[in-house]
Structure formats: C-alpha cells, structure tokens
py3Dmol code that shows the C-alpha trace and the ligand (Angstrom):
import py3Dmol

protein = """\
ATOM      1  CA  UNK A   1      -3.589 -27.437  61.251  1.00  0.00           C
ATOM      2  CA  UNK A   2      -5.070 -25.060  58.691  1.00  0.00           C
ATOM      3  CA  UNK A   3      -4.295 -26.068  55.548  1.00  0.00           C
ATOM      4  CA  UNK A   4      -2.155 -23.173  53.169  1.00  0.00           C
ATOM      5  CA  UNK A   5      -2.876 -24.610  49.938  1.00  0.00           C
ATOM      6  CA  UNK A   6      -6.888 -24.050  49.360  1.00  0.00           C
ATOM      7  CA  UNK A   7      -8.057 -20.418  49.567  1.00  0.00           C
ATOM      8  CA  UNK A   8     -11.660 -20.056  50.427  1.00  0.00           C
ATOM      9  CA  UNK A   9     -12.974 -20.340  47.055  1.00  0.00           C
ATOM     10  CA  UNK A  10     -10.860 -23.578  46.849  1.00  0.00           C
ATOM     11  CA  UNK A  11      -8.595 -22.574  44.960  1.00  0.00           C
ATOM     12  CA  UNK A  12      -4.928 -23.969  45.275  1.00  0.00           C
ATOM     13  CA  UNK A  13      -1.813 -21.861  46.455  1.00  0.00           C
ATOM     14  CA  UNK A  14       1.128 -22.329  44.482  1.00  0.00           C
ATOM     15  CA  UNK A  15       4.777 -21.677  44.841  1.00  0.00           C
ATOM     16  CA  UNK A  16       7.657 -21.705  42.254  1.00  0.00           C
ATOM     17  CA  UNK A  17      10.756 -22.564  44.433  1.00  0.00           C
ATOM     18  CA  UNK A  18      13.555 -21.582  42.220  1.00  0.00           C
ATOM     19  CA  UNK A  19      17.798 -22.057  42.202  1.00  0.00           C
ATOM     20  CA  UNK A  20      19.680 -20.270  39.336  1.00  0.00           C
ATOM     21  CA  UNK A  21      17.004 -20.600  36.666  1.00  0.00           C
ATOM     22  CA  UNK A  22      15.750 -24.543  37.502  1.00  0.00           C
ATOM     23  CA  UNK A  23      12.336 -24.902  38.905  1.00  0.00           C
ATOM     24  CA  UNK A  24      11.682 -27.423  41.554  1.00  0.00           C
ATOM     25  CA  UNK A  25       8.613 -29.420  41.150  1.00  0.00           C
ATOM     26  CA  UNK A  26       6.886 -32.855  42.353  1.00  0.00           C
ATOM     27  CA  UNK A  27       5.212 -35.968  40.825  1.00  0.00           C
ATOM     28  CA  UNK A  28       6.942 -37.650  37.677  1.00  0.00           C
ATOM     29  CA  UNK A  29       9.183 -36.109  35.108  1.00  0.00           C
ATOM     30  CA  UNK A  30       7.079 -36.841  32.321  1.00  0.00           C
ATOM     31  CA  UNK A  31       4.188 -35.148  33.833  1.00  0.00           C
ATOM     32  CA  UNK A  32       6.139 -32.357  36.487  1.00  0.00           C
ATOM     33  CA  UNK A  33       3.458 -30.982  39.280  1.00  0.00           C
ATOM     34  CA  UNK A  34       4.591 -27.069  40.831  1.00  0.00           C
ATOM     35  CA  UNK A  35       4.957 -27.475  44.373  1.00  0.00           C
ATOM     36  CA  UNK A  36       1.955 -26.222  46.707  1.00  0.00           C
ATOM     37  CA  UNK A  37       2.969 -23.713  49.464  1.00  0.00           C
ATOM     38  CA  UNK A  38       2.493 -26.523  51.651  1.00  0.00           C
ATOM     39  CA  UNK A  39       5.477 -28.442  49.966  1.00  0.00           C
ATOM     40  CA  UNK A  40       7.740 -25.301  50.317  1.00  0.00           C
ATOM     41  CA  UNK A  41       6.985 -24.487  54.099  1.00  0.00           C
ATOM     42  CA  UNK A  42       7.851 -28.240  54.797  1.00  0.00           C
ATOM     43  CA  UNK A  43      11.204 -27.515  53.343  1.00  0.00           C
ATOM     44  CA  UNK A  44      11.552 -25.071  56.262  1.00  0.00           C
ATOM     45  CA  UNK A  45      10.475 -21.550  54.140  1.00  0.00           C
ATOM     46  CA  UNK A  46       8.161 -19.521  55.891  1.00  0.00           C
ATOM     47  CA  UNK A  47       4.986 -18.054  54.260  1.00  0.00           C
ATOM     48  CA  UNK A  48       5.753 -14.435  54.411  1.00  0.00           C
ATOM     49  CA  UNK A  49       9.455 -14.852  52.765  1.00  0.00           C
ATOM     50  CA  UNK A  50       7.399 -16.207  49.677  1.00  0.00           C
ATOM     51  CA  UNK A  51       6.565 -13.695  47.204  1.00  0.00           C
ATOM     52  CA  UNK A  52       3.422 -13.426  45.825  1.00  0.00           C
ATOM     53  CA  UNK A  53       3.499 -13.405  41.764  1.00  0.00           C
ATOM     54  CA  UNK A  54       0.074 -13.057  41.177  1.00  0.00           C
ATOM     55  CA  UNK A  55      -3.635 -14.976  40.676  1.00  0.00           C
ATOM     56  CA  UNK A  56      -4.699 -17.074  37.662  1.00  0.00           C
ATOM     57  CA  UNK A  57      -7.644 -18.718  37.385  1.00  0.00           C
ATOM     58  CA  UNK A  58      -8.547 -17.592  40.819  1.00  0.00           C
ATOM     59  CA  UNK A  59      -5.088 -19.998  41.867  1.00  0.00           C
ATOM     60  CA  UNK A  60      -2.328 -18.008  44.314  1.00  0.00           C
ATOM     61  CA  UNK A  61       1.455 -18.205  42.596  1.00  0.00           C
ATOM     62  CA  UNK A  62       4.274 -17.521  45.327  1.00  0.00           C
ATOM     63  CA  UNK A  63       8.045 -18.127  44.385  1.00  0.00           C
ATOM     64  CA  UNK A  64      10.428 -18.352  47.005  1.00  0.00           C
ATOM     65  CA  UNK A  65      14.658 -18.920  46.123  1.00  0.00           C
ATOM     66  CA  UNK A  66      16.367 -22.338  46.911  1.00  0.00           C
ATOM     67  CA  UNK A  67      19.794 -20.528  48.126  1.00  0.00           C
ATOM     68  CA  UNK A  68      21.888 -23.822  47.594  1.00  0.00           C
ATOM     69  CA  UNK A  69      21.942 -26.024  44.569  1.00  0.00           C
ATOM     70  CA  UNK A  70      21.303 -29.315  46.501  1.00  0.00           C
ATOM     71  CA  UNK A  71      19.221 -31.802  45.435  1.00  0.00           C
ATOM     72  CA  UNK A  72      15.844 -32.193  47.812  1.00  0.00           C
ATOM     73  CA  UNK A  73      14.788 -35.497  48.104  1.00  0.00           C
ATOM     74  CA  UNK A  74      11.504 -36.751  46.247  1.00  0.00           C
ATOM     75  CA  UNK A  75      11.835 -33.605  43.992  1.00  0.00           C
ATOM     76  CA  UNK A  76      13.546 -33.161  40.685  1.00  0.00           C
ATOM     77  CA  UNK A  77      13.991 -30.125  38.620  1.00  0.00           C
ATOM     78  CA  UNK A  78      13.707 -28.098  35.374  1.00  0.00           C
ATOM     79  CA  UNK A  79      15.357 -24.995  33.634  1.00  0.00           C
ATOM     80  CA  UNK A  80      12.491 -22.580  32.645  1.00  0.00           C
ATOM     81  CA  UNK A  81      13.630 -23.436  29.248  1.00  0.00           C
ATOM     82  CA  UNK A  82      12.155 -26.914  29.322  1.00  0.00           C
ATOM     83  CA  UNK A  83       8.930 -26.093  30.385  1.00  0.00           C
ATOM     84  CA  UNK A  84       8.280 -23.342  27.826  1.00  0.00           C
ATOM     85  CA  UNK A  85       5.462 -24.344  25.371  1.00  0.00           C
ATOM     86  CA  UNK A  86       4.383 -27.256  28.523  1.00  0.00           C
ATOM     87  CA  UNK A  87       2.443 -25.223  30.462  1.00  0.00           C
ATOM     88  CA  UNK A  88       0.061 -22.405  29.449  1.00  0.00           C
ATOM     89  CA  UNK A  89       1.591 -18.937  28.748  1.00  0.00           C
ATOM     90  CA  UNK A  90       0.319 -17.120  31.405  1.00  0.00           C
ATOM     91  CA  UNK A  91       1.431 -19.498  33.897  1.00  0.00           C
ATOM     92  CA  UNK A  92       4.547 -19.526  31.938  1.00  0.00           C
ATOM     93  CA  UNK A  93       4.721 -15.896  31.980  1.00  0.00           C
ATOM     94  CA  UNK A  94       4.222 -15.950  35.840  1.00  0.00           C
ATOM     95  CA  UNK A  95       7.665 -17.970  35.844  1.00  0.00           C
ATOM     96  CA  UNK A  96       9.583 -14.881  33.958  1.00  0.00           C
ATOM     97  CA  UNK A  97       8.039 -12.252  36.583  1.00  0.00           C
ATOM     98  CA  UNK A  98       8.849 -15.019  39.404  1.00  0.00           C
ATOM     99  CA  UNK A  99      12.580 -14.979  38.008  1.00  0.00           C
ATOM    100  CA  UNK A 100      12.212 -11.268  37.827  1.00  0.00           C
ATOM    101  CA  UNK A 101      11.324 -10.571  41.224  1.00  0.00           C
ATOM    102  CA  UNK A 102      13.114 -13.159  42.842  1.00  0.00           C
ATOM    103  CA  UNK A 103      16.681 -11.552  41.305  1.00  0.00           C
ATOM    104  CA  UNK A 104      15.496  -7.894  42.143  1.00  0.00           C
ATOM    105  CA  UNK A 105      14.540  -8.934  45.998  1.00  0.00           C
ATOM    106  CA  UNK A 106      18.342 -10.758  46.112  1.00  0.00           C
ATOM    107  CA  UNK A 107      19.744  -7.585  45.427  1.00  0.00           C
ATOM    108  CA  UNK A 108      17.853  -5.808  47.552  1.00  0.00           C
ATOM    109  CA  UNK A 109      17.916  -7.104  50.766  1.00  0.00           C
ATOM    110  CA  UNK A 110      19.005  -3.808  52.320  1.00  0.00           C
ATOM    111  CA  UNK A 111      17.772   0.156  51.696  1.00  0.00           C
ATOM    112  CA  UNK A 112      20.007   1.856  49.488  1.00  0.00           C
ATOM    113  CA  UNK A 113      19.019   4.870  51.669  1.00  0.00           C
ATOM    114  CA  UNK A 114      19.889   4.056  54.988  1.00  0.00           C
ATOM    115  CA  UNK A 115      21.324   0.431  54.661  1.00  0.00           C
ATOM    116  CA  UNK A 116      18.744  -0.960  57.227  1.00  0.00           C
ATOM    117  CA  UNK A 117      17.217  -4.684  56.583  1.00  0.00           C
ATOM    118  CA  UNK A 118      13.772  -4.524  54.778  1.00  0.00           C
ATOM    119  CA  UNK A 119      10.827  -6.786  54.721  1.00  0.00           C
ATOM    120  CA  UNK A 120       9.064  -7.523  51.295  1.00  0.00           C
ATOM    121  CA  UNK A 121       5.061  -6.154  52.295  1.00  0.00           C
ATOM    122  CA  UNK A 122       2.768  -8.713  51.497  1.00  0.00           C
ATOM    123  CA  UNK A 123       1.272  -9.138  48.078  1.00  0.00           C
ATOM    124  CA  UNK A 124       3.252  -5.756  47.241  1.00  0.00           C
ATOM    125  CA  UNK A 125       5.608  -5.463  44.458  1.00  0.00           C
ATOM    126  CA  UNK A 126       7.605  -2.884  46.007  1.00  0.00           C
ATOM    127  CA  UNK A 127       9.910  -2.552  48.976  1.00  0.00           C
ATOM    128  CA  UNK A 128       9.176  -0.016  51.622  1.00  0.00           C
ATOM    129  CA  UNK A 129      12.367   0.564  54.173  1.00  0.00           C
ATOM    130  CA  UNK A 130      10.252   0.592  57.447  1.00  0.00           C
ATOM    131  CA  UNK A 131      13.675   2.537  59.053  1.00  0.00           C
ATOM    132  CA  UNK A 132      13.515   5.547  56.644  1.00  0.00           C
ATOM    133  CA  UNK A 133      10.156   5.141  54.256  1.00  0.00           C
ATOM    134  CA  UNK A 134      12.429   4.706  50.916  1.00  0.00           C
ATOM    135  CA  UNK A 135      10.878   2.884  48.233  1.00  0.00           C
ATOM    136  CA  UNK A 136      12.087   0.763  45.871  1.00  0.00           C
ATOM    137  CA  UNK A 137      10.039  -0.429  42.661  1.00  0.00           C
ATOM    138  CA  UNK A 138      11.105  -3.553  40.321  1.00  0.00           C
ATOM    139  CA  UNK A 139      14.434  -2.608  38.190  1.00  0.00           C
ATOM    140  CA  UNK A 140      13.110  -3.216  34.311  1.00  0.00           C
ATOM    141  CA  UNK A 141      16.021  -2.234  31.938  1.00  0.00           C
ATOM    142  CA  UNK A 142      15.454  -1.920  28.225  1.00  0.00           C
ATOM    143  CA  UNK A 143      16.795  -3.480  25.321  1.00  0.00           C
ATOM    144  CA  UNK A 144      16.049  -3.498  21.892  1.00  0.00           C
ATOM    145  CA  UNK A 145      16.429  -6.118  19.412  1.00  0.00           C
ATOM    146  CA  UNK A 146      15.980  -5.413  15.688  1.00  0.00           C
ATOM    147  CA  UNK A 147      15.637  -7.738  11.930  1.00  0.00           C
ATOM    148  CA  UNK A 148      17.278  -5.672   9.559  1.00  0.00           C
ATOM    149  CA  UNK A 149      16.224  -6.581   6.432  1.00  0.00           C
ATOM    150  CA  UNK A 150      17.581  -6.030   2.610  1.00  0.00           C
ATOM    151  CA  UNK A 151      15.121  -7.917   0.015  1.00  0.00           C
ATOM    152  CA  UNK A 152      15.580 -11.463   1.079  1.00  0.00           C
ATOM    153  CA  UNK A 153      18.169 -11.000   3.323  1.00  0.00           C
ATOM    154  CA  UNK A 154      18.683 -10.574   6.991  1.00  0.00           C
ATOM    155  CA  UNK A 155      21.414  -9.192   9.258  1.00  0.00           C
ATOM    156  CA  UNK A 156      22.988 -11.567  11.729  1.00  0.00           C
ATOM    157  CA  UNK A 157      26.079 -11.091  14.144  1.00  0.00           C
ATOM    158  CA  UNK A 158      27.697 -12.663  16.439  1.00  0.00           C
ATOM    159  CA  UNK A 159      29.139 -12.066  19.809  1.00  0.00           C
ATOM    160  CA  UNK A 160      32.125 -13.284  21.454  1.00  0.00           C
ATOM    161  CA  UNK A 161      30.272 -14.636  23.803  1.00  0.00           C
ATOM    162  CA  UNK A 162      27.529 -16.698  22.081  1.00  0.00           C
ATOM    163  CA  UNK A 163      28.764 -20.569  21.716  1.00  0.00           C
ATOM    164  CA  UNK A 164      30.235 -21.449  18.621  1.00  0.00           C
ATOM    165  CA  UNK A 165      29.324 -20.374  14.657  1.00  0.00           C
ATOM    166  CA  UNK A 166      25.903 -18.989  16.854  1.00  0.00           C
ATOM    167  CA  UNK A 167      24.363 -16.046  14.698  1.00  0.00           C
ATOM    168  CA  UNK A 168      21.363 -13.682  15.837  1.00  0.00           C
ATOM    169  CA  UNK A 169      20.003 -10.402  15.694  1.00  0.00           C
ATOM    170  CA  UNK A 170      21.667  -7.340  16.903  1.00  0.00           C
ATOM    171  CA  UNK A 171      20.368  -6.233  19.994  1.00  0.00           C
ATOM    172  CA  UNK A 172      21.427  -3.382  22.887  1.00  0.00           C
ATOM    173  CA  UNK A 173      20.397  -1.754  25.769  1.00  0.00           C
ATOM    174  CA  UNK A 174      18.793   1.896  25.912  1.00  0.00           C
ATOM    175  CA  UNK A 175      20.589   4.308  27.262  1.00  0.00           C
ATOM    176  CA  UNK A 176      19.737   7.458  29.979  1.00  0.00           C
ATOM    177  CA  UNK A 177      17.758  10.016  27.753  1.00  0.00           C
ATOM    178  CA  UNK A 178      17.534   8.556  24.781  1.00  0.00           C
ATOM    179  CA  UNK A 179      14.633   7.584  22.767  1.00  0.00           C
ATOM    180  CA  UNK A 180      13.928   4.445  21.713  1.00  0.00           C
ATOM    181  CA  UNK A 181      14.012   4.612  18.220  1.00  0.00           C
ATOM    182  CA  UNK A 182      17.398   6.529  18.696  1.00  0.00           C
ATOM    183  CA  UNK A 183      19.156   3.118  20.380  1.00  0.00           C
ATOM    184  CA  UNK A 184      17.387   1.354  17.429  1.00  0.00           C
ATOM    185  CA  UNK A 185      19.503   3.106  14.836  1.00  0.00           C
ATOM    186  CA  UNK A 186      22.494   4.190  17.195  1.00  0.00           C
ATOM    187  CA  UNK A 187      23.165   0.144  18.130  1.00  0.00           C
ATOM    188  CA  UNK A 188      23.025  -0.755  14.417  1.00  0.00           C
ATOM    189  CA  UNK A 189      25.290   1.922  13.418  1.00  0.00           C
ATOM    190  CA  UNK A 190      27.409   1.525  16.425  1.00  0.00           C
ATOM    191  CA  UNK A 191      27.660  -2.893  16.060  1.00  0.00           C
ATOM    192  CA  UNK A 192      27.930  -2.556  12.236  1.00  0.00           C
ATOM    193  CA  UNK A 193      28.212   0.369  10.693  1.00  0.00           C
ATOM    194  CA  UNK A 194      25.034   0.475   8.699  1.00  0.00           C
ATOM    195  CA  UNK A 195      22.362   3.392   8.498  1.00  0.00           C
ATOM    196  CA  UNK A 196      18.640   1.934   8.477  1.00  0.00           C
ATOM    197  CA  UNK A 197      14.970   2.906   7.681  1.00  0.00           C
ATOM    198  CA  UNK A 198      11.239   2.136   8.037  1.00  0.00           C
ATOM    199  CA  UNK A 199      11.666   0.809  11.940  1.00  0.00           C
ATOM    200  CA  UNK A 200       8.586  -0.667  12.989  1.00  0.00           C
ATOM    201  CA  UNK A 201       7.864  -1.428  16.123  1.00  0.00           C
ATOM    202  CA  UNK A 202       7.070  -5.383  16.673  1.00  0.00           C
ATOM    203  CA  UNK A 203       6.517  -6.458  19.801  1.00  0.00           C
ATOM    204  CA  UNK A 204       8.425  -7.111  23.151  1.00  0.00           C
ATOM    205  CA  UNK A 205       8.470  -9.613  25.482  1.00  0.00           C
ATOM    206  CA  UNK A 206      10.061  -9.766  29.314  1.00  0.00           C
ATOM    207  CA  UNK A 207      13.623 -10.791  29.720  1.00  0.00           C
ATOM    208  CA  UNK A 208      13.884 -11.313  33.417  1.00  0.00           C
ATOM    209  CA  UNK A 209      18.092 -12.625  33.080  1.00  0.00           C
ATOM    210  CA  UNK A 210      18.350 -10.511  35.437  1.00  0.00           C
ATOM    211  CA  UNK A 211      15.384  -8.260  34.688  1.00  0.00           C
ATOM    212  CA  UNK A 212      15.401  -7.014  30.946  1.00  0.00           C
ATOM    213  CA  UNK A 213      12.183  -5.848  28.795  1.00  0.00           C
ATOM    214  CA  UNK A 214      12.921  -6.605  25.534  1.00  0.00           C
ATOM    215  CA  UNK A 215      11.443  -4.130  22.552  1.00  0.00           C
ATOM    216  CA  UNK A 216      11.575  -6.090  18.934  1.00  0.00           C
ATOM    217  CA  UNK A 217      11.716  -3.750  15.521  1.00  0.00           C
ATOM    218  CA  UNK A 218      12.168  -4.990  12.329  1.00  0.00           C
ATOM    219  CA  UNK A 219      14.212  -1.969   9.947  1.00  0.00           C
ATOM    220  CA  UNK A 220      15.116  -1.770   6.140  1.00  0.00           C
ATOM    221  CA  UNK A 221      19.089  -1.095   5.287  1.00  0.00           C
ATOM    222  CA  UNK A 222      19.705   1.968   4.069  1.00  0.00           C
ATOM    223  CA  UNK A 223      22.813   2.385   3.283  1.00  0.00           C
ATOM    224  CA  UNK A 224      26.408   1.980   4.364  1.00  0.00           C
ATOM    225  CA  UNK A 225      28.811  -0.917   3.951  1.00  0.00           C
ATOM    226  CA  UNK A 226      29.205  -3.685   6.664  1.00  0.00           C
ATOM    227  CA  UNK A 227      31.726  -2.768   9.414  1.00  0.00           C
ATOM    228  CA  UNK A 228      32.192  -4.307  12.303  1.00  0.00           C
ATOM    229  CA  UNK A 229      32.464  -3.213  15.850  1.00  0.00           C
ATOM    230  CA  UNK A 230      35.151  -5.165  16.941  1.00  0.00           C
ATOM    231  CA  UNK A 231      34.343  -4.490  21.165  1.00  0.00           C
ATOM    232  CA  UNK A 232      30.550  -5.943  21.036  1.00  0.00           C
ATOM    233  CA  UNK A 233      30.975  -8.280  17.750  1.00  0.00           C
ATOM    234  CA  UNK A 234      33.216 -10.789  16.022  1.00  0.00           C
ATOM    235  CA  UNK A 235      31.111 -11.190  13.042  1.00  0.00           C
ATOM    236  CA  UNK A 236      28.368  -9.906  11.132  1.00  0.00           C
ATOM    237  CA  UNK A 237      27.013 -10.551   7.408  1.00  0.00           C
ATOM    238  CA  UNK A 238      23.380 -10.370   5.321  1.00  0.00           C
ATOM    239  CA  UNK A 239      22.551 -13.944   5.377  1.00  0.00           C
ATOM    240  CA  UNK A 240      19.808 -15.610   2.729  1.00  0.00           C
ATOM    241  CA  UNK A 241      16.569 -16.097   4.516  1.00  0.00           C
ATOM    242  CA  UNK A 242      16.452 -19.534   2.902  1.00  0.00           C
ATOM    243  CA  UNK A 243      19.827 -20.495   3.958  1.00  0.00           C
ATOM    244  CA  UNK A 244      20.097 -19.244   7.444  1.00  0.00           C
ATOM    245  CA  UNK A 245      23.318 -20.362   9.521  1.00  0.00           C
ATOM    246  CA  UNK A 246      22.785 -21.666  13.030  1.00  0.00           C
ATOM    247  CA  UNK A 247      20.575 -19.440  15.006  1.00  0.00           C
ATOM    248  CA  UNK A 248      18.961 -19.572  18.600  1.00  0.00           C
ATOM    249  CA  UNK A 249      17.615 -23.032  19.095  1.00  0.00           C
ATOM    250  CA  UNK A 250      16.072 -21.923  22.471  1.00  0.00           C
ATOM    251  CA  UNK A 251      12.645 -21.893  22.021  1.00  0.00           C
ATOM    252  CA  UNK A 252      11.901 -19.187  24.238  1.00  0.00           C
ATOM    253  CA  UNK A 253      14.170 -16.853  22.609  1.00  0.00           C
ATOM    254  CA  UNK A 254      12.881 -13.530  21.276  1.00  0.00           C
ATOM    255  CA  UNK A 255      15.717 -13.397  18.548  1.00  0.00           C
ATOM    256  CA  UNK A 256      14.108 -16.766  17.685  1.00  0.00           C
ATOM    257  CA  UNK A 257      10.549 -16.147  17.453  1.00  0.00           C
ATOM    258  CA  UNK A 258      11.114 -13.172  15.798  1.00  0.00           C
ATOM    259  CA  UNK A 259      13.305 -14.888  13.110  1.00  0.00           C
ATOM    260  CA  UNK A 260      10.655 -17.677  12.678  1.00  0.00           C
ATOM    261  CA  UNK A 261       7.792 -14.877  12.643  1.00  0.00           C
ATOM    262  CA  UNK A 262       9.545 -13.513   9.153  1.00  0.00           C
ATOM    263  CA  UNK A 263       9.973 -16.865   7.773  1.00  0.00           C
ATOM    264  CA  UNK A 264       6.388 -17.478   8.158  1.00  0.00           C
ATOM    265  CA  UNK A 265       5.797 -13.612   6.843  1.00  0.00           C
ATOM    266  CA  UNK A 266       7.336 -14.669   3.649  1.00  0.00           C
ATOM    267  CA  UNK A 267       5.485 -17.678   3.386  1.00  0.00           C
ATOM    268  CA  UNK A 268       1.628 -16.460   3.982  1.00  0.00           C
ATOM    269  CA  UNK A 269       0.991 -13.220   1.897  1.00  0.00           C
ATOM    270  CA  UNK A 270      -1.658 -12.608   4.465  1.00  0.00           C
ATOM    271  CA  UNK A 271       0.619 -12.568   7.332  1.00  0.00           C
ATOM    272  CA  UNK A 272       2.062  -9.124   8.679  1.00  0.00           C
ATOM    273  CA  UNK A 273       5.553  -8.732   8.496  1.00  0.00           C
ATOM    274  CA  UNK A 274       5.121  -6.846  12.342  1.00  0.00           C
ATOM    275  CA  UNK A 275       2.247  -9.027  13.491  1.00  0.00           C
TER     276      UNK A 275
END
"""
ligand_1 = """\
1
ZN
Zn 15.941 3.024 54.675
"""
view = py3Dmol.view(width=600, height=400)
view.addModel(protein, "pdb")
view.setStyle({"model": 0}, {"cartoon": {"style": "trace"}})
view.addModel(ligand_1, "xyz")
view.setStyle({"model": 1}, {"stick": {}})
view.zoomTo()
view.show()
C-alpha cells in the first residue's frame, strides 16, 4: 500500500483534524504528536476531503473537521489555546488558517449561485461551482482594535459578554466603505464617547473565530469626557498602567500582547511604542 505520509523528498504529510477549536493529536500529553494523514484516513476521512493548509519545512499540513465531539480512542485533544507558544509560530500560524478555512468550507458546502454541491479543488484556496463556474474566495472580515492612551493611562471596557470584572481594549469591525482609520475613531467615539489623535498603525494578526483579521492601533485622547455606549459596553474607565484590573489571560490574545507590548514600551526607552 503506498504510504501517504512521506512525499518524495521524505518529507512527512500532516493533518490537523479539528472539532470546535480542540486539535486531535497522538503520543503522550506531555509531549502531543499532530496526526499524519495516515492517522486521519484510518479514521475513515478520505484524502481529497482534507484541505491542504500549506508546506513548511518542505512538510504537507492538511486539516480535515471531526463533525462529532466524541472521543477517538488512543487520541486525546487540545484547544489551540494550549498549544500556543508549544510549537513554532508558523506551524502555529498554520493552525489559525486551518481554523480559518475549515469554518469558511462548513459554510460553504453549496454555491450561493446556483445552490449545487461543490468540491474543494485540490491544493486551491478557493471554491469553484463546477455546475455554474462561481467562485468563492476565503471570507476575511476586519476588525480593529486600538490602546488609547492619556500619559500613563490606558482605556479599558468591558462587554456584556466578557466573563466577569474582564477589561480590554475597545475593538470593532469595519464597515462597507469606510476607511480604516475612520472605524478607528468612529468605534471609539461610538463605544465611549471620546475623540482621539496620533493613530498609529501597530500591527495585526489573524483572528480565524470564525475568520477575522485583526488591525491593532495605538491613539492619544483628545478630548471628550467618558460616555458610555450602553448597547456594545457596560463599562469603561482610564485605568493606571501600573495598576491594571484583570485583563485577557489568554495568551494568544491580541488585546493581550498588545497590552504587554506597552508595558514593556514603558519599561525599555529603546523599545517602540508601535514595534
Ligand atoms: Zn453554482
């Protein structure tokens, strides 16, 4: 039987076989192993429903969904969350576009066009409708997310929705049209009623939950007085950057690294404030 794993520069064929943000994988839980393609087609998936993800290091990386949360015997698994900072970043970054791709080929099992089945092409990111030729590319939607500063204070807010006393940076989508320093200063305005200056751009990083690209400023205040939008947030004040209240623990949260990227900005005079 020819063997799916080793490519002919023997190289090894991977495949992230995922169920609602958990990663399966093999060996021990101290020391997790991603499953080869092999692994995956013994579970009964076929090579061709596997997406490809893309090549590092000359190694294949396919991801195929687990469509029920039971347990498969002699594997265990991880959220993504847990194996951020374990494995290198651009196998870890494979994982986001794997989550990505995986949520934008659930929702689009059928052409929007003509409502006919379609068939992921091979190694193609993109879904051609073999009935009527429609194409459909990757949704990426973004968001911004801005530190608004004022001397040695920072903005936080919360939402209704984050857990308990939670506090981060405000953050929003982009709308149709608009630029995207526009939704910088319209979302601050809009969440808490404060004009800002001096945006500069600091970096973004992919979101894929489901399939966000998010676009981190850090802004001055300006001027205006607190006010909160009452729909989108329960609570927003300047906070000490010495004294922050509980913020993102998740390591793999933008609002996080951003947060710990000032606090080191503060510390190292040689360190850029937007890297
Ligand atoms: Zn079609």
């Amino acid at each position: 039987m020819k063997d799916t794993n080793i490519n002919k520069n023997n190289t090894y064929s991977y495949c992230f076989l995922m169920c609602k943000g958990e990663i399966i994988f093999k060996g021990h839980e101290d020391y997790p192993e991603f499953l080869l393609v092999s692994d995956v087609e013994k579970l009964g998936f076929n090579k061709v429903d596997m997406m490809y993800i893309g090549t590092v290091d000359s190694n294949e990386y396919y991801a195929a969904n687990l469509s029920n949360d039971d347990k498969i015997e002699g594997y265990f698994s991880k959220h993504m969350s847990e194996i951020y900072g374990e494995v290198e970043e651009n196998i870890f970054l494979l994982v986001l576009r794997a989550t990505h791709l995986l949520n934008w080929l659930d929702k689009n099992k059928y052409c929007s066009c003509c409502g006919k089945k379609v068939q992921i092409e091979p190694k193609q990111t993109y879904i051609e409708c073999l009935n009527c030729g429609h194409i459909t590319y990757p949704r990426i939607t973004p968001a911004i997310i801005v530190a608004v500063l004022n001397g040695d204070k920072i903005l936080l807010a919360r939402s209704p929705h984050f857990p308990p006393n939670l506090y981060s940076l405000i953050a929003g989508h982009v709308d149709a049209g608009e630029f995207i320093e526009t939704c910088v200063k319209r979302e601050v305005k809009e969440e808490v009623g404060i004009e800002i200056k001096n945006i500069k751009y600091f970096g973004s990083h992919p979101w894929p939950f489901p399939n966000k690209l998010m676009l981190g400023f850090i802004a001055e205040y300006s001027s205006g007085e607190l006010k909160i939008d009452n729909n989108e947030i329960e609570a927003a004040d300047w906070f000490s950057l010495d004294d922050l209240p509980h913020i993102p623990e998740y390591k793999m949260s933008y609002a996080r690294m951003m947060i710990n990227h000032i606090l080191e900005a503060r510390k190292d005079p040689n360190k850029n404030l937007t890297k």
